[in-house]
N, C-alpha and C positions, 0 to 999 in steps of 0.2 A: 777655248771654251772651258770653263770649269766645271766641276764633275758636279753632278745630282744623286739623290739617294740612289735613281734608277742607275746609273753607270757603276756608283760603285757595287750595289749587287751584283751586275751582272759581270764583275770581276772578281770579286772575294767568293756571294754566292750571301746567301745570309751571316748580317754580321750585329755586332751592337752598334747600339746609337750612336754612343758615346764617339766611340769610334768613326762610325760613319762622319759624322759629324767634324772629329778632329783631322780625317783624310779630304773633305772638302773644304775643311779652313787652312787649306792650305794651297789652294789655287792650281793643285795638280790638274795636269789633262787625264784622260783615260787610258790614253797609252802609257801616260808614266806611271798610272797606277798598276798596268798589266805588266810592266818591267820590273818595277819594285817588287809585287805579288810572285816573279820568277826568280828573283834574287833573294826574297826570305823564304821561299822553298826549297830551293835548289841552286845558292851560289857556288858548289866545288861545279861544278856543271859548267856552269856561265865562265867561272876562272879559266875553267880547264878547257875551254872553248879561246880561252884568249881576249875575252873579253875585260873593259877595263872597268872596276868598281866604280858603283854608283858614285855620284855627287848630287849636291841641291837637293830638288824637292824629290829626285827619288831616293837620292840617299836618307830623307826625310822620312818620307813614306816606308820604306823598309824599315827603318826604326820604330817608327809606330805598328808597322804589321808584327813585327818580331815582340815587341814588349806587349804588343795584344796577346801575342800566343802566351808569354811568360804568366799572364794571371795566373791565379789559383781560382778554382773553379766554387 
């Protein structure tokens, strides 16, 4: 099932449109968006857990949450 406004809020929390918009044209689930959302906050974490880096659409998703943070305000 592909994500909705409402899913992605209730992961990121309030976000842009824009954004919003380019995390659900992307056919992510909910979970991949909640994996992604842990790995642009906290991957020495995830590494150091032994986990292996994203791929696909969360590797996707990570990219777009990480270059959201990078704006300038």
């Amino acid at each position: 099932m592909t994500l909705t406004l409402h899913d992605v809020v209730a992961v990121l929390g309030p976000a842009d449109k824009t954004l919003v918009a380019e995390i659900v044209a992307t056919g992510a689930t909910q979970a991949e968006l909640a994996e992604a959302f842990a790995w642009a906050n906290n991957d020495e974490a995830l590494v150091g857990e032994g986990r292996h880096l994203p791929t696909g659409r969360v590797a996707a998703l990570v990219d777009l949450l990480r270059s959201d943070e990078e704006e300038p305000d």
